[in-house]
Biotite code that builds the C-alpha atoms (Angstrom):
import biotite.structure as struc

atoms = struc.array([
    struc.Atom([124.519, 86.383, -15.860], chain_id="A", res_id=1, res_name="UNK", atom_name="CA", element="C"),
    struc.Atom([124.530, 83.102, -17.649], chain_id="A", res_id=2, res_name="UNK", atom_name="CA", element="C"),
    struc.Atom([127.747, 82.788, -19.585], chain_id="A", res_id=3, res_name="UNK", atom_name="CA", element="C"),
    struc.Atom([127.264, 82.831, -23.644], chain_id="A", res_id=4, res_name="UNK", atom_name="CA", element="C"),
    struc.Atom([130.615, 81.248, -24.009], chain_id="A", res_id=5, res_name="UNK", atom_name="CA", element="C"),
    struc.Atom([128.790, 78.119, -22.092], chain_id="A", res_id=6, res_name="UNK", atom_name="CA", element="C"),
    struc.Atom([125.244, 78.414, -23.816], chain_id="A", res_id=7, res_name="UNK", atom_name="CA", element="C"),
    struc.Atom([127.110, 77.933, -27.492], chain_id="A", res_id=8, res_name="UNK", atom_name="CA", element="C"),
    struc.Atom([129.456, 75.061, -26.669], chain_id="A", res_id=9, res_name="UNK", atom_name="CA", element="C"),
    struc.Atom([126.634, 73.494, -25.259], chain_id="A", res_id=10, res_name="UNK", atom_name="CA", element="C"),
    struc.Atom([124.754, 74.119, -28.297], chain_id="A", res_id=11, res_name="UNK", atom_name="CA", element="C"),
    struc.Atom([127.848, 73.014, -30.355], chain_id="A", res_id=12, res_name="UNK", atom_name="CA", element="C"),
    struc.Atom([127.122, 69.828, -29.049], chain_id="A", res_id=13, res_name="UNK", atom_name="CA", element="C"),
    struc.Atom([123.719, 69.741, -28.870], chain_id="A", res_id=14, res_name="UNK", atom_name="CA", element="C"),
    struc.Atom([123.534, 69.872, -32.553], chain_id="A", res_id=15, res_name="UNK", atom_name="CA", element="C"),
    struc.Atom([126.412, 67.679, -33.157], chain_id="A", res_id=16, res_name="UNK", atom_name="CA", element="C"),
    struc.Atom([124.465, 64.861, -30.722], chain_id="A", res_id=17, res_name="UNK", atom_name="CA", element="C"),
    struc.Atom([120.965, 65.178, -32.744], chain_id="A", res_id=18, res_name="UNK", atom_name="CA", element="C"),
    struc.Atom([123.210, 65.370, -36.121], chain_id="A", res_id=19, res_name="UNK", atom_name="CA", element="C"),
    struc.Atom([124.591, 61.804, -34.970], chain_id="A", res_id=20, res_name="UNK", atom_name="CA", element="C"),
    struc.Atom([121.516, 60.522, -34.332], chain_id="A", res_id=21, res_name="UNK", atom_name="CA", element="C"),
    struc.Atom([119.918, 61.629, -37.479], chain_id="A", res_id=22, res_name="UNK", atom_name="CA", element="C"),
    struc.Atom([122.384, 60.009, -39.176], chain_id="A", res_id=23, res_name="UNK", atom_name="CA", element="C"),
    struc.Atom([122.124, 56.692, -37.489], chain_id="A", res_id=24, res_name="UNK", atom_name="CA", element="C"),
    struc.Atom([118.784, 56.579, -37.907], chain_id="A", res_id=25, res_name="UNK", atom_name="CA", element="C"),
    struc.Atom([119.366, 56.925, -41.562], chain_id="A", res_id=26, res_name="UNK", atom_name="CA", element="C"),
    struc.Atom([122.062, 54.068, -41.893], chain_id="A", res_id=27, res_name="UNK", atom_name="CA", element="C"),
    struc.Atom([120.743, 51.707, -39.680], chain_id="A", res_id=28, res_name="UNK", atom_name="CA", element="C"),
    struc.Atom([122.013, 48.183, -40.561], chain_id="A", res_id=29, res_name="UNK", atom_name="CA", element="C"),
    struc.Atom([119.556, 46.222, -43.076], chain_id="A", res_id=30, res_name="UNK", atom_name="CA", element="C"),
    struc.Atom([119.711, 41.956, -43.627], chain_id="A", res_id=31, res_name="UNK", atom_name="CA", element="C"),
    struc.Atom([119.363, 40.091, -46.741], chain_id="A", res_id=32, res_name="UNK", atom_name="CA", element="C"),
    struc.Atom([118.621, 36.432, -46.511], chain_id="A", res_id=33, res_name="UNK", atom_name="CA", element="C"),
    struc.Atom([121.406, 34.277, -48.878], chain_id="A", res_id=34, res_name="UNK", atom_name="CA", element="C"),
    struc.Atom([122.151, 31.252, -49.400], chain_id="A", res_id=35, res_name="UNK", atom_name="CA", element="C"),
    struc.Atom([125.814, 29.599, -49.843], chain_id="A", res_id=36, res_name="UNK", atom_name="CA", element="C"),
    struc.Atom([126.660, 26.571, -52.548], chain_id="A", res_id=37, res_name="UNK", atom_name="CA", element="C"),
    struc.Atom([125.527, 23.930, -49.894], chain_id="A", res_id=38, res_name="UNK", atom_name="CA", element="C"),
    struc.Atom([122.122, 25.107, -49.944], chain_id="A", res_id=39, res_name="UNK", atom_name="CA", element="C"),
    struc.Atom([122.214, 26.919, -46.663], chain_id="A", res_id=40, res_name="UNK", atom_name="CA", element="C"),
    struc.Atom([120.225, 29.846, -45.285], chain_id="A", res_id=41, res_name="UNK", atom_name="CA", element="C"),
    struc.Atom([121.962, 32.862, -43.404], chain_id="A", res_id=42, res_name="UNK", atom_name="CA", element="C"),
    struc.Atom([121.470, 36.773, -42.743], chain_id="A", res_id=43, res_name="UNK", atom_name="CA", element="C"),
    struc.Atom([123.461, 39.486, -44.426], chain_id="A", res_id=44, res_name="UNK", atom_name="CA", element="C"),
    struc.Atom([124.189, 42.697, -42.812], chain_id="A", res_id=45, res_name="UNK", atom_name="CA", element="C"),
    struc.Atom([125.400, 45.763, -44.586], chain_id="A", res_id=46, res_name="UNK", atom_name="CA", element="C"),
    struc.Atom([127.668, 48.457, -42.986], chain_id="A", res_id=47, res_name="UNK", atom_name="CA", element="C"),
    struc.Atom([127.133, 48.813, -38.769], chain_id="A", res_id=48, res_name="UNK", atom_name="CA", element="C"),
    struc.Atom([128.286, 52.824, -39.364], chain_id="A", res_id=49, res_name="UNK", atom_name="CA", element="C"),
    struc.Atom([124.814, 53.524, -37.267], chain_id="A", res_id=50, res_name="UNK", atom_name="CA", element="C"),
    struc.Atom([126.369, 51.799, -33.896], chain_id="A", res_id=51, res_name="UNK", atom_name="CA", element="C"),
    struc.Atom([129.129, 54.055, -34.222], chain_id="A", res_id=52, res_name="UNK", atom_name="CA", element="C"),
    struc.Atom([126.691, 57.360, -35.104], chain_id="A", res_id=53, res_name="UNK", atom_name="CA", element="C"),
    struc.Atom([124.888, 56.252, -32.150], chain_id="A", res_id=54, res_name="UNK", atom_name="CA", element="C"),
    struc.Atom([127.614, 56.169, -29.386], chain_id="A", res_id=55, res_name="UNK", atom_name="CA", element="C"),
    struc.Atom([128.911, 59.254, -30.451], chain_id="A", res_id=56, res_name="UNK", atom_name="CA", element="C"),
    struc.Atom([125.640, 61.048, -30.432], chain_id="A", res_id=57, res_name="UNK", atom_name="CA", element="C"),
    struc.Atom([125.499, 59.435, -26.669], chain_id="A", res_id=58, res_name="UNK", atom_name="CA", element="C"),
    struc.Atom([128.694, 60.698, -25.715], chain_id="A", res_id=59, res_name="UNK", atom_name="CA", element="C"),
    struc.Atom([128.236, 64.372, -27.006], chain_id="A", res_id=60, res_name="UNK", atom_name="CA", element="C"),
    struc.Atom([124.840, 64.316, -25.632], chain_id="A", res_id=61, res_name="UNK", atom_name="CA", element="C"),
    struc.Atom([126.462, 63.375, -22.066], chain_id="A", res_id=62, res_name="UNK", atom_name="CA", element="C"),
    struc.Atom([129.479, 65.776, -22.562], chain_id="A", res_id=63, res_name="UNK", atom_name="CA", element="C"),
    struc.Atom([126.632, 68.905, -22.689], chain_id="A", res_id=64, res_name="UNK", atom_name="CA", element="C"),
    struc.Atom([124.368, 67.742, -20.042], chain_id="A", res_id=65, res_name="UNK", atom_name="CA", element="C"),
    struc.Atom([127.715, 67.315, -17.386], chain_id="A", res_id=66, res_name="UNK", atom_name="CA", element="C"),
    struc.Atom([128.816, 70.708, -18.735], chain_id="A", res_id=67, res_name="UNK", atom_name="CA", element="C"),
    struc.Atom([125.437, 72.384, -17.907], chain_id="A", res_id=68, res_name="UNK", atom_name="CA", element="C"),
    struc.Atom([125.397, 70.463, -14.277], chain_id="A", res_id=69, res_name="UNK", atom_name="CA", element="C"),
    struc.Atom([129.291, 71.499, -13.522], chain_id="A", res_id=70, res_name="UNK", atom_name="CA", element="C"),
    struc.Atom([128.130, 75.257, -14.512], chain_id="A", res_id=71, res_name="UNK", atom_name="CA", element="C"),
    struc.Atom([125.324, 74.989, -12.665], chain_id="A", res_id=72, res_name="UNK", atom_name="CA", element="C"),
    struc.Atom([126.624, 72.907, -9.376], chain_id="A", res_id=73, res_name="UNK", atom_name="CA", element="C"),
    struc.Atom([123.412, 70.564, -10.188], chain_id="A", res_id=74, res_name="UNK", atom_name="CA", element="C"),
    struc.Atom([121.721, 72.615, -8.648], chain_id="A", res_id=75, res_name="UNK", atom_name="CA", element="C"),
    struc.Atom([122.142, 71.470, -5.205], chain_id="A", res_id=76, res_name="UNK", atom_name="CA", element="C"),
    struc.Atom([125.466, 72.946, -4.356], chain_id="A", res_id=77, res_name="UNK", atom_name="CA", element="C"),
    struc.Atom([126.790, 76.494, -4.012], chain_id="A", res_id=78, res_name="UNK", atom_name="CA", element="C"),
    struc.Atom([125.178, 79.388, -3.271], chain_id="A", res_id=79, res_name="UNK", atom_name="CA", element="C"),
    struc.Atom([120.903, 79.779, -2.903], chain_id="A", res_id=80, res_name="UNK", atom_name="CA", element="C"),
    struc.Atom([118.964, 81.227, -5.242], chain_id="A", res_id=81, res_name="UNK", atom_name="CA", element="C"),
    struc.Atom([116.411, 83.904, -4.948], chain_id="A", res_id=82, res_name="UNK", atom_name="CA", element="C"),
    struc.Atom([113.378, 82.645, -4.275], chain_id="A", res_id=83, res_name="UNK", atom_name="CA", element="C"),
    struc.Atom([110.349, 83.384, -6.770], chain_id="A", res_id=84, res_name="UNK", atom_name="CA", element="C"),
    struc.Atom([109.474, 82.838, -10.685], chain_id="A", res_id=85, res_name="UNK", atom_name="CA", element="C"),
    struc.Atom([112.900, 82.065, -12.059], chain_id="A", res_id=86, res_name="UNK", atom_name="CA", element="C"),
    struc.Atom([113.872, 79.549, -9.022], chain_id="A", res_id=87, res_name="UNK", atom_name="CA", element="C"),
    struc.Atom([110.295, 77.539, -9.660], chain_id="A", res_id=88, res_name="UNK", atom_name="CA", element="C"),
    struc.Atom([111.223, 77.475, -13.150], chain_id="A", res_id=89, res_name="UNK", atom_name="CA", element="C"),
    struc.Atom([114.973, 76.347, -12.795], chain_id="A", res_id=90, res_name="UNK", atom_name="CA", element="C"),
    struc.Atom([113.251, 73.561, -10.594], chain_id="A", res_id=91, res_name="UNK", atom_name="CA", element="C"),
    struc.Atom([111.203, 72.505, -12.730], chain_id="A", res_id=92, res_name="UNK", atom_name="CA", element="C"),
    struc.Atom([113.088, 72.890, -15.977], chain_id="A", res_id=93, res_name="UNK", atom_name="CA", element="C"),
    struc.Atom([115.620, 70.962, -14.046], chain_id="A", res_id=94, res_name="UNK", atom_name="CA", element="C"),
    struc.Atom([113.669, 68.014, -13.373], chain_id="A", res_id=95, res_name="UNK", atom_name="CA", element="C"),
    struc.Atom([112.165, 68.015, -16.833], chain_id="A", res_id=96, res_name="UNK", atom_name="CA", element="C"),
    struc.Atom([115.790, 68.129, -18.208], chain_id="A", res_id=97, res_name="UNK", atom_name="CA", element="C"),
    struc.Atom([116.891, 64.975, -16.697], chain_id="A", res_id=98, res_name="UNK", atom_name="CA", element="C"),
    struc.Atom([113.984, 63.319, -17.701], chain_id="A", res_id=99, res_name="UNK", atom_name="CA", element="C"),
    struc.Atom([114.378, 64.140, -21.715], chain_id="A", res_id=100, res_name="UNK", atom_name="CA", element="C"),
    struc.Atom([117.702, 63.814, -21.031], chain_id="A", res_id=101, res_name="UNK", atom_name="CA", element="C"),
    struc.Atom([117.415, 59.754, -20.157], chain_id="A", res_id=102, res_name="UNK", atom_name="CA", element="C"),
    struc.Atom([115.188, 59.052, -22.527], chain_id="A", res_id=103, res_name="UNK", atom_name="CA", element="C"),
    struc.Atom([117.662, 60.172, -24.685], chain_id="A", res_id=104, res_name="UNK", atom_name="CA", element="C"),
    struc.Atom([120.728, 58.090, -23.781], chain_id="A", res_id=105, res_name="UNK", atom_name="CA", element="C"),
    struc.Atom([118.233, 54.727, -23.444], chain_id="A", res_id=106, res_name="UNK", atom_name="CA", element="C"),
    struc.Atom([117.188, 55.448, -27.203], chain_id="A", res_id=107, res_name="UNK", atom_name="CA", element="C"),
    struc.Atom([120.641, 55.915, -28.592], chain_id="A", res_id=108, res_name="UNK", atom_name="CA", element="C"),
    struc.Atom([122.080, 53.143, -26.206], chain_id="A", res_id=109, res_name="UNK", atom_name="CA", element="C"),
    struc.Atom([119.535, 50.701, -27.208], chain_id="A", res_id=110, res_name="UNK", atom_name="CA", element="C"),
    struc.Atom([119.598, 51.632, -30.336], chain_id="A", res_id=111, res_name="UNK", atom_name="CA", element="C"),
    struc.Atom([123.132, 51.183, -30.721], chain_id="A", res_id=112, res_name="UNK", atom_name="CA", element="C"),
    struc.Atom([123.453, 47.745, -28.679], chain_id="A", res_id=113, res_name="UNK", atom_name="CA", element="C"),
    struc.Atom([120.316, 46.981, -31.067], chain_id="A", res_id=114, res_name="UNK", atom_name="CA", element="C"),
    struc.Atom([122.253, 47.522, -34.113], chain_id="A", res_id=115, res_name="UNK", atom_name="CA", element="C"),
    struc.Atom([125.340, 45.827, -33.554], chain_id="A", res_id=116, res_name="UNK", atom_name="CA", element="C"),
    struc.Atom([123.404, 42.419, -32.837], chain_id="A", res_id=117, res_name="UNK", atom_name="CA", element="C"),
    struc.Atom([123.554, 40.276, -35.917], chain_id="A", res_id=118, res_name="UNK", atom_name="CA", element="C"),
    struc.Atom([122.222, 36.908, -35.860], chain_id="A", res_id=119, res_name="UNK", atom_name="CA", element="C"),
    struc.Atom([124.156, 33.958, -36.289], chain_id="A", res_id=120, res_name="UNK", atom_name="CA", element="C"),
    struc.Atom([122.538, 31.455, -37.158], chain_id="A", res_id=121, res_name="UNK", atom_name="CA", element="C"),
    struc.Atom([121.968, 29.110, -40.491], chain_id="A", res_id=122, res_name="UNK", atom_name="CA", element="C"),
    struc.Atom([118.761, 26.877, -41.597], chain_id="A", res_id=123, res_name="UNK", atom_name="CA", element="C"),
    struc.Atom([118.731, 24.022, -44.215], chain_id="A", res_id=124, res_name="UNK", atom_name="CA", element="C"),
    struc.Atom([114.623, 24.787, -44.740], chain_id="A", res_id=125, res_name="UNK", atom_name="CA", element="C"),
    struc.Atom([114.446, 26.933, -47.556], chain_id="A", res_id=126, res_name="UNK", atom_name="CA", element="C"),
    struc.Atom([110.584, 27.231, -47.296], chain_id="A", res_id=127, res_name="UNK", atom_name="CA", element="C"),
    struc.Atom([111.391, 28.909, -43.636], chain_id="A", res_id=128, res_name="UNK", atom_name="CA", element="C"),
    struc.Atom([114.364, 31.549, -44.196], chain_id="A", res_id=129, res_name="UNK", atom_name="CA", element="C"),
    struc.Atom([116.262, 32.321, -40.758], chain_id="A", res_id=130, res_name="UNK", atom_name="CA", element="C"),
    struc.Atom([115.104, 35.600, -38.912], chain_id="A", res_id=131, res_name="UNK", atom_name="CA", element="C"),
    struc.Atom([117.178, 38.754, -39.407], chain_id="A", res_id=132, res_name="UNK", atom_name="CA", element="C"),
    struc.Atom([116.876, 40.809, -36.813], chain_id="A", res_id=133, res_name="UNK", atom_name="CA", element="C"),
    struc.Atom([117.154, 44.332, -37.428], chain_id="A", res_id=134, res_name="UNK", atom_name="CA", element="C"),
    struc.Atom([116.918, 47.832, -35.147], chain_id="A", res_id=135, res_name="UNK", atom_name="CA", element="C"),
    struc.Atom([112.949, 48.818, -35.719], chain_id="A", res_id=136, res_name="UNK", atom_name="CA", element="C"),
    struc.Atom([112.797, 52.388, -37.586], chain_id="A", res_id=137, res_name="UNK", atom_name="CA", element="C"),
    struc.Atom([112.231, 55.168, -35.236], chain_id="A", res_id=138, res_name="UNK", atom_name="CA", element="C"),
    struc.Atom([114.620, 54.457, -32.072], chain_id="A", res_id=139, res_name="UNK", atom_name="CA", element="C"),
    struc.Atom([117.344, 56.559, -32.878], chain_id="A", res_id=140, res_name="UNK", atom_name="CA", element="C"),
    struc.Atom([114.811, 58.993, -34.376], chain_id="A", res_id=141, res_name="UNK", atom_name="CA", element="C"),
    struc.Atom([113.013, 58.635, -30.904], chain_id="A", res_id=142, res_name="UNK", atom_name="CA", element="C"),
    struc.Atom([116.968, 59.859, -29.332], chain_id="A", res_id=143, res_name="UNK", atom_name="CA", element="C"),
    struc.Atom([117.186, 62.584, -31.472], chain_id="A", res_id=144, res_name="UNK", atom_name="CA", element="C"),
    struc.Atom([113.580, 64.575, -30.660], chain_id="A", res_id=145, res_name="UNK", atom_name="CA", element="C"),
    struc.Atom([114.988, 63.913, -27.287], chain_id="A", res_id=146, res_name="UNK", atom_name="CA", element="C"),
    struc.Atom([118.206, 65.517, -27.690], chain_id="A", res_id=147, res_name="UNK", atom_name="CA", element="C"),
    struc.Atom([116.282, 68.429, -28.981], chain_id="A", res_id=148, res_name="UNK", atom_name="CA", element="C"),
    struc.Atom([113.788, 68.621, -26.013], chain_id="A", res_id=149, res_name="UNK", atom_name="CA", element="C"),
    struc.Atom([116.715, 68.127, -23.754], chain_id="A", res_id=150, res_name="UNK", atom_name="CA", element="C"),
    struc.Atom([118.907, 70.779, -25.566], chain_id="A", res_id=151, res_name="UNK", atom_name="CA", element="C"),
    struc.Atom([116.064, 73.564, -24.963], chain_id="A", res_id=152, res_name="UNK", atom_name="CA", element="C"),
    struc.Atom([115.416, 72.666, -21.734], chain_id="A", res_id=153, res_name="UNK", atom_name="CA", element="C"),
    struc.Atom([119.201, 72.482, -20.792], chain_id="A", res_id=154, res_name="UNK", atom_name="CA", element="C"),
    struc.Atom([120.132, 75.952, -21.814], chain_id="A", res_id=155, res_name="UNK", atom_name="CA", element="C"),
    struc.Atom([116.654, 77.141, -20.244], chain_id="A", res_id=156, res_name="UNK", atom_name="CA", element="C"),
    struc.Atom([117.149, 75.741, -16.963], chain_id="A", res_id=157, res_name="UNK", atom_name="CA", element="C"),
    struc.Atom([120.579, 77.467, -17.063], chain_id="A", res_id=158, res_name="UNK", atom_name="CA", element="C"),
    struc.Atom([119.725, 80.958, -17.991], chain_id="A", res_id=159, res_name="UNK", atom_name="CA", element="C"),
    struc.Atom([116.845, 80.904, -15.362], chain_id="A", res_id=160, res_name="UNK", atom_name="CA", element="C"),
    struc.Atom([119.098, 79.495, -12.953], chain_id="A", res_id=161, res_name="UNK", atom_name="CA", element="C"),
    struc.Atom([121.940, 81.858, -13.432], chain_id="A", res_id=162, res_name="UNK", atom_name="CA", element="C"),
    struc.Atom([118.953, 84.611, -13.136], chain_id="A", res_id=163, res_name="UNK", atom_name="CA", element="C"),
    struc.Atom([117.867, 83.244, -9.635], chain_id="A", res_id=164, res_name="UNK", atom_name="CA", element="C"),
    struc.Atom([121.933, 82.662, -8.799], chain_id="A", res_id=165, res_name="UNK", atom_name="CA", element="C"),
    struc.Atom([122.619, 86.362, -9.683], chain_id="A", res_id=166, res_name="UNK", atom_name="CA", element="C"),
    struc.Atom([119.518, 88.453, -8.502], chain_id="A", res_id=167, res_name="UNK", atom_name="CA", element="C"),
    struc.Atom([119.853, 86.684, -4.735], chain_id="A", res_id=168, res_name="UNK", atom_name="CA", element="C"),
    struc.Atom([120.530, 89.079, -1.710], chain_id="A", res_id=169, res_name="UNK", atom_name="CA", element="C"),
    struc.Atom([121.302, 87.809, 1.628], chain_id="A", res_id=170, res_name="UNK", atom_name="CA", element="C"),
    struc.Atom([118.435, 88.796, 4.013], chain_id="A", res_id=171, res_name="UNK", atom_name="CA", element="C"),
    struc.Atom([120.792, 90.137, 6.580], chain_id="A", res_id=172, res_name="UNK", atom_name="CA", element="C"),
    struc.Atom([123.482, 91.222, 4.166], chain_id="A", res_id=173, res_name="UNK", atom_name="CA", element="C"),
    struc.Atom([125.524, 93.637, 6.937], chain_id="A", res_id=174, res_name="UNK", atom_name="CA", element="C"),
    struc.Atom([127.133, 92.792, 9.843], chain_id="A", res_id=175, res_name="UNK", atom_name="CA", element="C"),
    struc.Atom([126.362, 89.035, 11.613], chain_id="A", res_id=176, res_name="UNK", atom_name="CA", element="C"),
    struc.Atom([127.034, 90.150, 15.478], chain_id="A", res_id=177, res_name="UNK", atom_name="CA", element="C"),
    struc.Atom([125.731, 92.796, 17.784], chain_id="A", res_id=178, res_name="UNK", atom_name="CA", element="C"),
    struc.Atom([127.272, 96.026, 16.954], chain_id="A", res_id=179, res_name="UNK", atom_name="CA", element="C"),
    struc.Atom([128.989, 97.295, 20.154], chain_id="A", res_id=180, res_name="UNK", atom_name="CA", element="C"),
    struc.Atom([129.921, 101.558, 19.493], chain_id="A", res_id=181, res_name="UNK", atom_name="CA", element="C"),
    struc.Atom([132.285, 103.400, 21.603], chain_id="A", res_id=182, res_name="UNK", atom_name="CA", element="C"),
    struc.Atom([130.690, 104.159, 25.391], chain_id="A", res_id=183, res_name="UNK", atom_name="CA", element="C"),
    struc.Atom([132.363, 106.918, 27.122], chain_id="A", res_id=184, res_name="UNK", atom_name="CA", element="C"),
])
């Protein structure tokens, strides 16, 4: 039986990750081209809160995925499953999980790294302003869909595997050697 106590923390923070990223994709740093008293060009960035948003919604992403793989033994340790519908589906939920699951972490870690880079530079050519390079809309956006996909498929994979885990029977389930009775 998968255990609930598991399924909610993991959706605990689940939610909290996709909250994050929500929330970094709505403060994502903006630039304002200024100019100083000796007629000089440079880029000003508001508040870098979304960098911040966007580790933690990494790191509570990454905290639910390891507790789903240390529940589970990822997959590839302990003991077998039953073979049939739920193991196929544990398999491929399992594969599928990982793969939301990256995409994930590369959107809110690029995102992030994306986000705290502020150019430096300053130009004297007032016709041609200096670039200010800013995250494009959607990554973090793009990390939170994926936290959701990930989240369902997560907490899937583990209620079929616990279902495979629990319904398995050893084939020869009685005694391993060759029973030897009492001759007389």
């Amino acid at each position: 039986m998968a255990s609930k106590l598991l399924l909610i923390i993991v959706f605990i923070f689940d939610l909290i990750a996709f909250s994050l990223a929500i929330a970094a994709e709505q403060r994502r740093s903006s630039a304002t081209v200024v100019s100083d008293s000796s007629e000089q060009y440079y880029c000003r960035y508001d508040s870098d809160i979304a960098t911040g948003l966007g580790v933690g919604s990494f790191l509570f992403l990454m905290a639910s995925q390891v507790l789903i793989m240390v529940a589970s033994r990822c997959f590839c340790c302990g003991k077998a499953l039953n073979p049939g519908g739920s193991r196929a589906c544990a398999i491929v939920l399992f594969i599928t999980c990982w793969v939301t699951f990256f995409i994930a972490e590369i959107c809110l870690l690029a995102g992030s790294a994306r986000n705290a880079y502020h150019t430096k530079y300053r130009t004297m050519i007032s016709s041609q302003p200096p670039s200010c390079q800013t995250l494009r809309k959607g990554v973090f956006g793009a990390g939170a869909a994926f936290i959701f996909f990930t989240g369902i498929l997560s907490e899937l994979y583990y209620v079929l595997y616990a279902k495979a885990r629990d319904s398995f029977q050893a084939p020869y389930a009685r005694e391993t050697g060759v029973g030897m009775g009492t001759y007389h």
